[in-house]
Backbone bond lengths (Angstrom), bond angles and torsions (degrees), N, CA, C in turn:
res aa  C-N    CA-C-N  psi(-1)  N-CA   C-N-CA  omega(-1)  CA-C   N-CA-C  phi
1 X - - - 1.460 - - 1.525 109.27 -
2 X 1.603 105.93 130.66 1.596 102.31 -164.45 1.829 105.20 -80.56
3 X 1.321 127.14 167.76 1.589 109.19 140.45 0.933 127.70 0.99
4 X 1.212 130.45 -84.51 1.214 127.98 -141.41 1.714 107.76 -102.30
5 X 0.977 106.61 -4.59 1.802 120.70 176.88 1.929 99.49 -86.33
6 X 1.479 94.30 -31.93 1.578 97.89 -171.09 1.631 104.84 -65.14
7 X 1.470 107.52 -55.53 1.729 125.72 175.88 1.466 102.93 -38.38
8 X 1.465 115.11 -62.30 1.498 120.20 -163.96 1.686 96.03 -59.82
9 X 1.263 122.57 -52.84 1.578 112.04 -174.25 1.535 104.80 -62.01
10 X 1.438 142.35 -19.16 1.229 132.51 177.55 1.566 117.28 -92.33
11 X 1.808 115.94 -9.00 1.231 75.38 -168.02 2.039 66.16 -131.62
12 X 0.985 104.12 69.93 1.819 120.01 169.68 1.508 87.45 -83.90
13 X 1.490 153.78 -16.89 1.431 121.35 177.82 1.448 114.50 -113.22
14 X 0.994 95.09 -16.11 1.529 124.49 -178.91 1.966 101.41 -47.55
15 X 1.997 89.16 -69.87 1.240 115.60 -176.35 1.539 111.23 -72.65
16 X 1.133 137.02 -19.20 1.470 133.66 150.30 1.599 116.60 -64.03
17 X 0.707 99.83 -40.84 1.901 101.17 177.33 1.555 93.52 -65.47
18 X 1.581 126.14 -66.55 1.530 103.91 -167.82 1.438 121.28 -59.86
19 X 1.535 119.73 -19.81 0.804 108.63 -130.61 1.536 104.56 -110.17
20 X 1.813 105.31 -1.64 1.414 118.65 165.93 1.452 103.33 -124.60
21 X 1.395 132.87 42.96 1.329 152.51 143.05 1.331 123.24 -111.13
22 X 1.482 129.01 -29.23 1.422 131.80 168.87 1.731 100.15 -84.24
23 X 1.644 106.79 -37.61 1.711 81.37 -168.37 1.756 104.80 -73.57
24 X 1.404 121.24 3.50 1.239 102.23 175.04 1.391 120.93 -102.70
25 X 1.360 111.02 9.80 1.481 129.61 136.67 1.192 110.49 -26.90
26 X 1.208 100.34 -73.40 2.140 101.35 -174.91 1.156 137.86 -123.50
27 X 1.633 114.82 174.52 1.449 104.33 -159.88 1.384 83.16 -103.84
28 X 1.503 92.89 -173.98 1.689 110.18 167.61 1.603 132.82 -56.88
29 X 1.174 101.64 -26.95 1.419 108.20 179.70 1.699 111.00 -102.71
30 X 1.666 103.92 6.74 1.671 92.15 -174.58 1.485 104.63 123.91
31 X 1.391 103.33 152.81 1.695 109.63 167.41 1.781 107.13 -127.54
32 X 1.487 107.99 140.15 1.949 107.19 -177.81 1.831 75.05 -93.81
33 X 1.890 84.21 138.52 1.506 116.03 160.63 1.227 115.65 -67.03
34 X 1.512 110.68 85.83 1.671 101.52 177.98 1.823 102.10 -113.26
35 X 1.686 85.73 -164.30 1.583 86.98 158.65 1.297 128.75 -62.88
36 X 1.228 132.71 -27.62 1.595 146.85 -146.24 1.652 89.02 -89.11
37 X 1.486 105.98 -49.23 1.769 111.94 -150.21 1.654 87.33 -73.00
38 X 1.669 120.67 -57.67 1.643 106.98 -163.07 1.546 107.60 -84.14
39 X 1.263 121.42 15.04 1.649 116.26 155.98 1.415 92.53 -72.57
40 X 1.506 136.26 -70.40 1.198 144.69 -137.69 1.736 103.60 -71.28
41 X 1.602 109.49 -34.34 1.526 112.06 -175.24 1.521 104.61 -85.81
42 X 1.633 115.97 -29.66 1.385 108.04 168.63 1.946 122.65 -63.63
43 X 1.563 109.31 -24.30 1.265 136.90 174.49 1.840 111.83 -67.21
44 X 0.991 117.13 -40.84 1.194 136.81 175.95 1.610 107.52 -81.39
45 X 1.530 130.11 -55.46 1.660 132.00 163.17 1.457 102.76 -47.43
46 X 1.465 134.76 -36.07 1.744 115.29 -162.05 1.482 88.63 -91.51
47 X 1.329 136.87 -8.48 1.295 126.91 -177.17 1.972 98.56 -72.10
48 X 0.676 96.14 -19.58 1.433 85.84 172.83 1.368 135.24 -107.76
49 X 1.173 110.47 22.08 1.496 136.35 171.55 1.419 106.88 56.68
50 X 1.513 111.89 43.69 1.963 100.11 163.73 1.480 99.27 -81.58
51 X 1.222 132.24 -25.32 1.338 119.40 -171.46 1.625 102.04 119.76
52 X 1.475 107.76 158.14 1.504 102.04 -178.56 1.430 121.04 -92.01
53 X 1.445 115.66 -1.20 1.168 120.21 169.47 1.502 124.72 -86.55
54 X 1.501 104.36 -18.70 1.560 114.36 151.43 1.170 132.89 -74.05
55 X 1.506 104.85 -31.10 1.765 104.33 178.24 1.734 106.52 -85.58
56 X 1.379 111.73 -6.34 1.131 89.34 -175.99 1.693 107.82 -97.95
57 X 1.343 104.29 2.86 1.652 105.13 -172.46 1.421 111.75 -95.71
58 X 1.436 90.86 -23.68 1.965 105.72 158.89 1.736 128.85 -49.53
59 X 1.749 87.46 -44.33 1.753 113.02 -149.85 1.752 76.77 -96.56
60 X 1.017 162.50 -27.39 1.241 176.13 75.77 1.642 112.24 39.11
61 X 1.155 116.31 -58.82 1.489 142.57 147.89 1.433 118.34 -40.50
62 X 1.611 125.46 -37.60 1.303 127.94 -167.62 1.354 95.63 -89.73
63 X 1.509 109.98 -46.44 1.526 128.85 -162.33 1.759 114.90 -62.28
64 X 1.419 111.81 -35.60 1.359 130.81 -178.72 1.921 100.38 -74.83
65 X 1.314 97.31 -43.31 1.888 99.95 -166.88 1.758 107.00 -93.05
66 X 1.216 109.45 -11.13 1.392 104.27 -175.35 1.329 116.71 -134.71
67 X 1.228 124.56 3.96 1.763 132.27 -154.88 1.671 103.74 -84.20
68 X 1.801 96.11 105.86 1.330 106.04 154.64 2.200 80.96 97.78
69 X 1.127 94.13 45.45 1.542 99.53 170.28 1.501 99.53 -142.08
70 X 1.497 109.12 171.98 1.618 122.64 175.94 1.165 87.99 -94.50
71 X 1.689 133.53 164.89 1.021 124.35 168.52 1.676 101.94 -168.17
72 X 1.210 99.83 164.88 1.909 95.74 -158.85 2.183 96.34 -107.96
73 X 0.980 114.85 164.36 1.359 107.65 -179.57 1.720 126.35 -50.11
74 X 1.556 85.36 -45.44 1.461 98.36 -176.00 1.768 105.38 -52.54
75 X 1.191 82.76 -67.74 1.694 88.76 -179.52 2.123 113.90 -30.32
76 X 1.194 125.07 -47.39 1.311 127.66 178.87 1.665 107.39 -77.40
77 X 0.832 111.23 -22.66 1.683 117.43 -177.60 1.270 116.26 -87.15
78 X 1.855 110.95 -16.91 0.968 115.49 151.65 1.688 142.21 -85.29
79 X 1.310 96.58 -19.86 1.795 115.58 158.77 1.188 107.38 -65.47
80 X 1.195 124.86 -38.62 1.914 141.67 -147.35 1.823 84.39 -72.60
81 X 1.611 98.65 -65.51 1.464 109.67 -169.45 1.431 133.90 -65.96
82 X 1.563 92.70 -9.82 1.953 109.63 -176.16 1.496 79.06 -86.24
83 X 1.401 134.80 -64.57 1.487 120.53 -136.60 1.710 101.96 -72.07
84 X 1.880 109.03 -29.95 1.224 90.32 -161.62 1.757 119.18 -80.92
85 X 1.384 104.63 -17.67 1.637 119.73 148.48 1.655 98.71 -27.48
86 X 1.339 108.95 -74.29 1.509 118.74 -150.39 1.598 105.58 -49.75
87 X 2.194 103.49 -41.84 1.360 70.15 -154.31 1.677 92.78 -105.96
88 X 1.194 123.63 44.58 1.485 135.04 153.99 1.452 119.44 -113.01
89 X 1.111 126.17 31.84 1.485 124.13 -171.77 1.443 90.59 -109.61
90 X 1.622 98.49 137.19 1.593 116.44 -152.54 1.684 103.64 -156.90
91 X 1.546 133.08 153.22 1.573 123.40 175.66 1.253 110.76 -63.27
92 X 1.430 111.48 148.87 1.190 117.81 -160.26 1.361 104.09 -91.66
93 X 1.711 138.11 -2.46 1.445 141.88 173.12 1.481 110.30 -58.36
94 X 1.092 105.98 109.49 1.811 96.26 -179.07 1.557 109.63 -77.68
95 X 1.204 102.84 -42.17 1.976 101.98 -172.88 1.890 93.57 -129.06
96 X 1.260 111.25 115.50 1.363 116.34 171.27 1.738 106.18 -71.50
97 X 1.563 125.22 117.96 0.828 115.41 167.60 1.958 145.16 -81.27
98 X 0.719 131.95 176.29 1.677 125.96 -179.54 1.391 93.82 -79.09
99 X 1.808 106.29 124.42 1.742 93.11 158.92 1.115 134.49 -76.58
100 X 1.565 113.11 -5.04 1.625 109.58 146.51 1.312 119.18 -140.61
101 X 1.567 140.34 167.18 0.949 123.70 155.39 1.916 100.61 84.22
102 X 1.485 109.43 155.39 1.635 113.13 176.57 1.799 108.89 -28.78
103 X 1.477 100.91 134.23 1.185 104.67 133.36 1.452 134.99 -80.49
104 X 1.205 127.80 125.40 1.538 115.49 -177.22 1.454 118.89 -118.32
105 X 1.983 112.17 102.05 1.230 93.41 177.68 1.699 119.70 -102.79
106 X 1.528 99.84 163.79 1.850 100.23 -173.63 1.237 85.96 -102.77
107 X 1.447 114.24 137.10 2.036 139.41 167.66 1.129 98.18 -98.15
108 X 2.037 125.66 107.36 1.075 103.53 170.57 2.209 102.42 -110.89
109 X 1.194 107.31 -160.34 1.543 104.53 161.10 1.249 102.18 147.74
110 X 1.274 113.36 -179.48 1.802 121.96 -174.48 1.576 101.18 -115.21
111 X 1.014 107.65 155.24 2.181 128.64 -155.04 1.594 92.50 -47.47
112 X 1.025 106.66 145.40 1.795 130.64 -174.25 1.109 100.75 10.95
113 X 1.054 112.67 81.81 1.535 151.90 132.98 1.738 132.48 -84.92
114 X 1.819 94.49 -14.39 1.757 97.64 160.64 1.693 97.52 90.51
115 X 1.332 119.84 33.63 1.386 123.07 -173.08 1.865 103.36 -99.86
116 X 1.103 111.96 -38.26 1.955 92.35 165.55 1.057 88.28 -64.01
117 X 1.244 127.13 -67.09 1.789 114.36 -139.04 1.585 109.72 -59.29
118 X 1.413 107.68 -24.02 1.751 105.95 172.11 0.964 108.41 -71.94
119 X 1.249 120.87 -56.31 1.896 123.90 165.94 1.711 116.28 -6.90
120 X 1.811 82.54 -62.04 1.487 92.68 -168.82 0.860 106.94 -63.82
121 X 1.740 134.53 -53.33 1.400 122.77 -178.28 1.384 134.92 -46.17
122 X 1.802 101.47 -34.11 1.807 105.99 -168.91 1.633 92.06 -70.19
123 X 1.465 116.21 -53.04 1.602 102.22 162.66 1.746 132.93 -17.59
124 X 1.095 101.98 -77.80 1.675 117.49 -172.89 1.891 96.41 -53.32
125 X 1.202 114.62 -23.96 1.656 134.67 -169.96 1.592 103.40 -76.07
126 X 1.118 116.00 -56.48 1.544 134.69 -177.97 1.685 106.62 -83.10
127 X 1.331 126.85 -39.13 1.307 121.42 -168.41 2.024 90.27 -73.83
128 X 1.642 115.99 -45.21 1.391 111.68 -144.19 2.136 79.91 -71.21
129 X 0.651 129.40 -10.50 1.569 132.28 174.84 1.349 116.44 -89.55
130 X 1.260 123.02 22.00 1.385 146.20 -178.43 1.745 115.00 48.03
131 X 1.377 93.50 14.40 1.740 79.33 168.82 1.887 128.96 -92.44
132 X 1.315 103.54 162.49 1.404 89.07 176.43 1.343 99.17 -105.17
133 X 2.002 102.70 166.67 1.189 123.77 -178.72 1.458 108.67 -150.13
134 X 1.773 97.13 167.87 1.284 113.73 172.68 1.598 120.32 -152.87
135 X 1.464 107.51 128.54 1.689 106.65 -175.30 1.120 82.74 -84.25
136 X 1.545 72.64 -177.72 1.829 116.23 177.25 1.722 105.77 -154.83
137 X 1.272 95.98 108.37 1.419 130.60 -154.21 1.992 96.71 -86.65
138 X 1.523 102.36 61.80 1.311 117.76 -154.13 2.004 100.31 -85.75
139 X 1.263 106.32 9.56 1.088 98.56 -170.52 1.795 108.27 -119.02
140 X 1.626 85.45 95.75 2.158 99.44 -153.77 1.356 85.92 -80.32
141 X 1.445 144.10 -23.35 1.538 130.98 -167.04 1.206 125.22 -66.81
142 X 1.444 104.18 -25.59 1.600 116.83 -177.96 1.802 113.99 -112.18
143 X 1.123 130.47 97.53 1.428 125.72 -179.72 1.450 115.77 -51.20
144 X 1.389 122.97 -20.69 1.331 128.10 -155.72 1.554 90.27 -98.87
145 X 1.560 129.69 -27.98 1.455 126.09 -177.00 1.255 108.11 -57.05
146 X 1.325 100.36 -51.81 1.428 121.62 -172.25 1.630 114.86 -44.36
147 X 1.524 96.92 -43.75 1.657 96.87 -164.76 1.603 109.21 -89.64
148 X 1.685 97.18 -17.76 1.205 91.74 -158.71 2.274 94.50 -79.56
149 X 1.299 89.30 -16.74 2.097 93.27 171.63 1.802 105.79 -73.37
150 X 1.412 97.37 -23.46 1.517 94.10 176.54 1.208 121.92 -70.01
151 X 1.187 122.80 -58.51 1.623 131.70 147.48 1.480 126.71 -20.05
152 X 1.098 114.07 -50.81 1.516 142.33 163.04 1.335 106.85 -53.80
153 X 1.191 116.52 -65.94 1.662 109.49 -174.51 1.339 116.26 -73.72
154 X 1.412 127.19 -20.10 1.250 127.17 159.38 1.896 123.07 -80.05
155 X 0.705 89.81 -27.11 1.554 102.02 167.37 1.795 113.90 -65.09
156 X 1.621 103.40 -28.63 1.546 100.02 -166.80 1.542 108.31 -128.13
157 X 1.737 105.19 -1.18 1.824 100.74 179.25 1.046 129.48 99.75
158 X 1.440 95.99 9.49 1.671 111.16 -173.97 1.546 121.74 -94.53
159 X 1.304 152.07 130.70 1.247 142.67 128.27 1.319 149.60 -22.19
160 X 1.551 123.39 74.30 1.005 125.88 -157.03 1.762 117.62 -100.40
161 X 1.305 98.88 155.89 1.794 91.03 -171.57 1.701 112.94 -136.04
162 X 1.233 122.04 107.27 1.105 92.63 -151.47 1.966 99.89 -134.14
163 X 1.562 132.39 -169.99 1.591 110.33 -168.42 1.358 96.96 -137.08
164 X 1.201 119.13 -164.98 1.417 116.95 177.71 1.302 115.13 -87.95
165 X 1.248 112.15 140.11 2.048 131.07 162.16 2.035 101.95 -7.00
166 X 1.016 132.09 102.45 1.017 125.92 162.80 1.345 103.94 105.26
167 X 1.929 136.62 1.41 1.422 103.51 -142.57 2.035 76.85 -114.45
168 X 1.147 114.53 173.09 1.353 130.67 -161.33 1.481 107.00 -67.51
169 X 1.806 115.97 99.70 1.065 130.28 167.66 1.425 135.99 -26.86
170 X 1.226 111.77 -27.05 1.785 134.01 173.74 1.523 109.49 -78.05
171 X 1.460 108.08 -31.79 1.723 102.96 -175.88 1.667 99.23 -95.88
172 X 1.101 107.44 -5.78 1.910 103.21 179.71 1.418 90.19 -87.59
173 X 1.846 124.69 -47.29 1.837 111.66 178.33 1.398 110.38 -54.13
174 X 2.012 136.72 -42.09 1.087 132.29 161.29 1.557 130.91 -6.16
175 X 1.463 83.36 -63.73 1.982 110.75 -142.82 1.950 78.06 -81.79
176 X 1.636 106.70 -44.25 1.483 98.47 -160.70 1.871 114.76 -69.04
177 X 1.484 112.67 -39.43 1.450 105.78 166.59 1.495 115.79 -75.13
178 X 1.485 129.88 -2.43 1.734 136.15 177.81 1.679 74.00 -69.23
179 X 1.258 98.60 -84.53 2.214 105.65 -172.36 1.697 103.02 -27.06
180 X 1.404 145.67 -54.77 1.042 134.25 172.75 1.283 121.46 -51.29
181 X 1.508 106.25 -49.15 1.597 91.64 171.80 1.343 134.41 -75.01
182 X 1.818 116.21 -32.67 1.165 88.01 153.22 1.380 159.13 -87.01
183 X 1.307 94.76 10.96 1.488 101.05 173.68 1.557 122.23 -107.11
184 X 1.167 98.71 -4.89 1.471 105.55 169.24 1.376 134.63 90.14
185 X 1.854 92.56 24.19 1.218 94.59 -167.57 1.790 127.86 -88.10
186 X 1.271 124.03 151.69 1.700 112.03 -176.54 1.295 126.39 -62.89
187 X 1.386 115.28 -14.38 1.843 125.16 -178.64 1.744 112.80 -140.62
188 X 1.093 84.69 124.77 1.543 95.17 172.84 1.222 104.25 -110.97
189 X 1.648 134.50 121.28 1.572 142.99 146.16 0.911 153.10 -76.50
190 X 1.557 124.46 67.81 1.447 116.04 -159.67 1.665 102.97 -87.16
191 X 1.472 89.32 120.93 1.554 104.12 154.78 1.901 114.62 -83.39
192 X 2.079 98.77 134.79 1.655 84.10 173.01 1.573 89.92 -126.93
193 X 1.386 113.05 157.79 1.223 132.88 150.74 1.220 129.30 7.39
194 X 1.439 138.36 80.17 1.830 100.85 -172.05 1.095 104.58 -73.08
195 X 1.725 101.56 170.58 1.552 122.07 -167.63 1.772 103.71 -159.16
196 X 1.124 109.32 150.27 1.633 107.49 165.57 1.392 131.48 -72.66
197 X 1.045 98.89 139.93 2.054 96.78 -157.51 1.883 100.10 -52.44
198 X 1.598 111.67 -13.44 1.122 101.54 -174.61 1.513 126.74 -89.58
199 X 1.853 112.07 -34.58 1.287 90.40 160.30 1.532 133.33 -80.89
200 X 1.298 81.12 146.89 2.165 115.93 -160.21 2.031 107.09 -68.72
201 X 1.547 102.27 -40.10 0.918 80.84 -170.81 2.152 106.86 -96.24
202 X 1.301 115.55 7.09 1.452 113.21 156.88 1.266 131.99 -61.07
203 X 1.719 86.21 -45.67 1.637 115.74 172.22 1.767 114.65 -42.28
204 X 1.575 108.37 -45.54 1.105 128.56 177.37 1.630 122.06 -73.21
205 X 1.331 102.27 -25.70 1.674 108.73 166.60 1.792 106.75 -69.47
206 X 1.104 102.98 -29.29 1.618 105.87 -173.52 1.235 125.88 -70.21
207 X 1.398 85.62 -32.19 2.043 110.01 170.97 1.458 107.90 -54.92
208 X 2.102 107.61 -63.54 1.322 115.14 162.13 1.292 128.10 -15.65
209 X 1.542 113.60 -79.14 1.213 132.99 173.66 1.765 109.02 -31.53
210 X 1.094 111.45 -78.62 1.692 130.75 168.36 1.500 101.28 -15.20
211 X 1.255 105.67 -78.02 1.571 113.59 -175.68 1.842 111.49 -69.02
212 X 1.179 139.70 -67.31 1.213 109.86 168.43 1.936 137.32 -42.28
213 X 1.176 115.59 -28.12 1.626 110.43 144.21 1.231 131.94 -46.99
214 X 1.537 112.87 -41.19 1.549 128.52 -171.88 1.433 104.07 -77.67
215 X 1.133 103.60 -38.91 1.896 95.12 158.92 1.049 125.51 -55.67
216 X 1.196 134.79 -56.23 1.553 151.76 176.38 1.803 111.18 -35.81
217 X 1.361 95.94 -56.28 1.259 115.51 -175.39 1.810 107.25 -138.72
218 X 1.435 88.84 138.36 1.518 87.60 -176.31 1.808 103.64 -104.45
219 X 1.538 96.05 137.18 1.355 115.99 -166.58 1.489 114.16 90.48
220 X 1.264 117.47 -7.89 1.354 111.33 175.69 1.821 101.89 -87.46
221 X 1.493 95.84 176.77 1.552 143.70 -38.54 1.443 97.46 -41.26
222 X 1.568 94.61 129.90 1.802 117.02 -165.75 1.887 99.03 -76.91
223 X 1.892 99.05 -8.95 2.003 98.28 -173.92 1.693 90.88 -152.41
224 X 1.258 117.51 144.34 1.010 139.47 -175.99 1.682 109.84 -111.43
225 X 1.263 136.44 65.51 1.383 112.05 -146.17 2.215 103.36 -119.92
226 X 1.437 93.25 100.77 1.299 98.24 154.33 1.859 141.35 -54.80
227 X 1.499 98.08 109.00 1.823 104.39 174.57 1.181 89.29 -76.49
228 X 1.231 108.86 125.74 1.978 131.43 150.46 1.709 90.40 -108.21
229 X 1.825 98.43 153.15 1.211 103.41 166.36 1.500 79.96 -129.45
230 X 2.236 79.05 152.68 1.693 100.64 -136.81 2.218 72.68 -91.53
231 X 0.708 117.21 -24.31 1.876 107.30 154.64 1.085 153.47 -4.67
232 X 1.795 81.50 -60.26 1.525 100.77 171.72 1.689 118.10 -66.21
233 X 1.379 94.70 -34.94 1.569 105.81 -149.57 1.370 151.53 27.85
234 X 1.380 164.85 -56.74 0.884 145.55 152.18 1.672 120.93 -57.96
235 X 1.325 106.29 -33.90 1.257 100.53 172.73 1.584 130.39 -82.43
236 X 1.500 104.56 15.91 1.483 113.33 163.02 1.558 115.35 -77.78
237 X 1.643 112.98 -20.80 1.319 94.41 160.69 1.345 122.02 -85.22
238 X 1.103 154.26 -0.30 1.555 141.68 157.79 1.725 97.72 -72.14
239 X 1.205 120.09 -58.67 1.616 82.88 177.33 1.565 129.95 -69.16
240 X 0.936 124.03 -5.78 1.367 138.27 176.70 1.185 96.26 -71.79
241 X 1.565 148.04 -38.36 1.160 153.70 -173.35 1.548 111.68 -76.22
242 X 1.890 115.19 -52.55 0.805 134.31 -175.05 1.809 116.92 -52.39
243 X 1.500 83.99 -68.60 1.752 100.35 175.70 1.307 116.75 -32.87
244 X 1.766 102.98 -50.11 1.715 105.58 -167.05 1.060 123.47 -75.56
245 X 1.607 110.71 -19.94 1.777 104.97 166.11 1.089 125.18 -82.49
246 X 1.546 110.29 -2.06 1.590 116.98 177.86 1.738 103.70 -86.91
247 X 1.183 111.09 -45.20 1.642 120.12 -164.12 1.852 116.98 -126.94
248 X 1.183 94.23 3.05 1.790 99.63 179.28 1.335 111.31 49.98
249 X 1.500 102.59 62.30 1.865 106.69 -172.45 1.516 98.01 -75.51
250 X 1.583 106.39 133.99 1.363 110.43 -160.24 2.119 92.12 -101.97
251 X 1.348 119.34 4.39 1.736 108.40 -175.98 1.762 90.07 174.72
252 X 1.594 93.27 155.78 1.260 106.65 178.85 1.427 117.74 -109.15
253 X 1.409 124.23 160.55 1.415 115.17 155.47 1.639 103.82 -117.35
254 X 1.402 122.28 124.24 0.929 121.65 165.51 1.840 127.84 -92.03
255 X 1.271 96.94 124.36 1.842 107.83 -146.96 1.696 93.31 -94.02
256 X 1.456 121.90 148.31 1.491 110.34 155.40 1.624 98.42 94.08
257 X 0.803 135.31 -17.19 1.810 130.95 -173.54 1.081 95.02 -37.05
258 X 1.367 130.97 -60.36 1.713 116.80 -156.28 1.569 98.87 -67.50
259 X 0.902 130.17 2.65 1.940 118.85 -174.30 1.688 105.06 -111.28
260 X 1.437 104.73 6.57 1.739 96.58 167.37 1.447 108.71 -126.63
261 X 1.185 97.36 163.95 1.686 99.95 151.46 1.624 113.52 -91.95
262 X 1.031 85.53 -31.51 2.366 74.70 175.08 1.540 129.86 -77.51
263 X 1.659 90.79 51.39 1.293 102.57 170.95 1.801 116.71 -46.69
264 X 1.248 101.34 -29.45 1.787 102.75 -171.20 1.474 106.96 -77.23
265 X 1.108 117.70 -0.16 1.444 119.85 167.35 2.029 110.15 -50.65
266 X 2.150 104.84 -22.97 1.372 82.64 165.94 1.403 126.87 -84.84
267 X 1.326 121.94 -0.76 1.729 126.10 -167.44 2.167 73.86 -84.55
268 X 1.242 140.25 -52.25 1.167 117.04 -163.55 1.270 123.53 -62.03
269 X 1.955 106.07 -40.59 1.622 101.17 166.91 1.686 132.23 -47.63
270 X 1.338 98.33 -47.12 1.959 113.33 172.86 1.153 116.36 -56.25
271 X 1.703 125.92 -39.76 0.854 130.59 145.63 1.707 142.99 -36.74
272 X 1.544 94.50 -53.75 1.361 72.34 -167.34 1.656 90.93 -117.83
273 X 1.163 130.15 -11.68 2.103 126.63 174.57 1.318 93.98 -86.17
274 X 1.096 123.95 -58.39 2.178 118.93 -172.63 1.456 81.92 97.45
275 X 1.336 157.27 10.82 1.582 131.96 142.38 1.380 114.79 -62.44
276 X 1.609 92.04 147.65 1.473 103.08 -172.41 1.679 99.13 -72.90
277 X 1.522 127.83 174.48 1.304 143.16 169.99 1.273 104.68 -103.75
278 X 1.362 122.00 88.25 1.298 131.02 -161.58 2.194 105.34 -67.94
279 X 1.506 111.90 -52.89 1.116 119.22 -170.60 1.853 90.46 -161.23
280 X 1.810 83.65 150.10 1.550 76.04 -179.67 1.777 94.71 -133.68
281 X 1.130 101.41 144.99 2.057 113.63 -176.81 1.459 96.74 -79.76
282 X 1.399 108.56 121.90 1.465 125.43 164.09 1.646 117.11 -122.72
283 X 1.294 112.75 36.59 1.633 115.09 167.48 1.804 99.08 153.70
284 X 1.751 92.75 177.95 1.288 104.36 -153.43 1.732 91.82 -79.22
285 X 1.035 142.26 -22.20 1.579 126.37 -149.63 1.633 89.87 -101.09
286 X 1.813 80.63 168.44 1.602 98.69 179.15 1.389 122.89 -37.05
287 X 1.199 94.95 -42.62 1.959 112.81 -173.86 1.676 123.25 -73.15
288 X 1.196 89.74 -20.06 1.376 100.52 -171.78 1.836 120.68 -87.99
289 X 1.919 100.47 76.15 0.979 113.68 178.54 1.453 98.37 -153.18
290 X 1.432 110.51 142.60 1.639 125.99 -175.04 1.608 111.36 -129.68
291 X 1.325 104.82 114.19 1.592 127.13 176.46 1.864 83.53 -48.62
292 X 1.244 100.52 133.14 1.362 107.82 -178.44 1.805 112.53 -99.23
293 X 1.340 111.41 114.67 1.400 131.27 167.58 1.478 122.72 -97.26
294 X 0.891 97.29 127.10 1.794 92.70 -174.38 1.626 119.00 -71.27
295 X 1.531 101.70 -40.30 1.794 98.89 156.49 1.302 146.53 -75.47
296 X 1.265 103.21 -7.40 1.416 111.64 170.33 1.824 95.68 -92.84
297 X 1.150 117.22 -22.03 1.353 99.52 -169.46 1.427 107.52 -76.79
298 X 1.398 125.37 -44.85 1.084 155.54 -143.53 2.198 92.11 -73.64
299 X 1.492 99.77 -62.91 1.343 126.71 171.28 1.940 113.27 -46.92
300 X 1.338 114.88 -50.73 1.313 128.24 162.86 1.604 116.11 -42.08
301 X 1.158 95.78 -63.96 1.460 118.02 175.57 1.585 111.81 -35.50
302 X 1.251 101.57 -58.28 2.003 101.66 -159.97 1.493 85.32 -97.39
303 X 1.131 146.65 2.06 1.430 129.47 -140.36 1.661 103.31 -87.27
304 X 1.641 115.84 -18.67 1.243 107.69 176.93 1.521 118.74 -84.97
305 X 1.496 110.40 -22.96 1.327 131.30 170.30 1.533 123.36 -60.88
306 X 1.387 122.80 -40.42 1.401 143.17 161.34 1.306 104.65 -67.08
307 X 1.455 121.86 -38.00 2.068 112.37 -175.50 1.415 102.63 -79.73
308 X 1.536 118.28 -25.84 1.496 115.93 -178.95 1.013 120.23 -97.56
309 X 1.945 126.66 -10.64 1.175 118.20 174.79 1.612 124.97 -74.04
């Protein structure tokens, strides 16, 4: 499944919600750009959780190029789709690698949020690119995390390292980039714990974590990468906020897209955190993760709306 086949299967609710809410925007012969129409299209943008400061910079966009004209769908779906390019355009490096020696990234996020299962994917992502790897099964609170990365890493070829039920999450990230280095492998994965962006002193284990890697290796963890599930939506930006002052999360993966319609919850993250959208989860299997592009996403999005308009 290419790009852009991947997008269309993730944001199938996303693109049903706009896409029988804008066409009832208009009639057959056209809609005049008034006040009435960009309340209703700005009304229709917050339904999808970019935030209202995105829909209104959209609806702003229509209002400047079309205000006080008839105008046919295509035509607004095409303003709709230039701006939201614009205001998601981001570097196109999904995972910055180590110029020598392990990459080591830290998985952080708050409880089912879809952080093994991203795990697993950036795995199956990095192995099908012939590199090797190894987690670090950093999340001692839950026995079932643990096994269920164990499963995972045997299922996909990976090296996993992991400590006992309860025992100090920072010496399981240790032991797991020590195992990368000596064996030489290209990715190191530390999985941590989720937790709520609010308690302070978890927040503070994360810091831990951060800094005992950074010993190990200097400049590591070379990626800091927060799972949001794209679900929640708006409230992925307070943890998106939260996380990064705890751990300087350098990109997100947003997990779960195909199970909402508030896919636009990513025009709100870019918007309002400035982390990049590293990869976004569009289904349950290993494979089912898409290096996130803003034009293919953007293009995915309207693409059934443009074949039917």
């Amino acid at each position: 499944m290419g790009l852009f086949d991947k997008f269309k299967k993730g944001l199938k609710k996303t693109g049903a919600l706009l896409n029988t809410d804008i066409r009832d925007l208009f009639k057959s012969e056209g809609r005049l750009v008034d006040e009435a129409f960009l309340d209703e299209l700005l009304e229709t943008l917050v339904k999808t959780d970019m935030g209202v400061k995105s829909a209104q910079a959209i609806t702003d966009e229509v209002k400047t190029s079309y205000r006080g004209r008839v105008v046919q769908m295509e035509d607004v779906l095409a303003s709709v789709g230039g701006k939201l390019k614009e205001l998601m355009a981001q570097p196109e490096e999904p995972i910055t690698l180590a110029e020598s020696g392990p990459t080591v990234i830290m998985v952080v996020g708050v409880n089912g949020s879809g952080k093994t299962t991203s795990i697993a994917k950036l795995t199956q992502l990095f192995i099908a690119q012939g590199k090797s790897v190894v987690l670090g099964a950093g999340d001692t609170f839950r026995a079932a995390a643990v096994e269920q990365l164990k499963v995972w890493a045997g299922r996909l070829g990976a090296e996993i390292v992991a400590g006992e039920q309860g025992s100090d999450p920072a010496s399981v990230a240790h032991r797991a980039v020590a195992k990368a280095l000596e064996i030489g492998a290209d990715v190191c994965i530390v999985d941590t714990a989720g937790r709520l962006q609010t308690q302070q002193n978890l927040m503070q284990e994360l810091t831990k974590i951060h800094r005992v890697i950074g010993k190990q290796i200097a400049d590591a963890p070379h990626e800091v990468i927060l799972v949001l599930d794209a679900t929640t939506g708006q409230n992925g930006i307070s943890q998106a906020n939260h996380f990064t002052e705890a751990v300087d999360c350098t990109g997100i993966v947003l997990a779960k897209l195909d199970g909402t319609a508030k896919g636009g919850v990513v025009v709100a993250i870019r918007q309002n955190v400035g982390l990049p959208v590293k990869y976004v989860g569009v289904g349950e299997q290993a494979d089912d993760l898409a290096v996130f592009e803003p034009n293919s996403f953007v293009d995915a999005l309207f693409e059934d709306m443009v074949a039917a308009g």
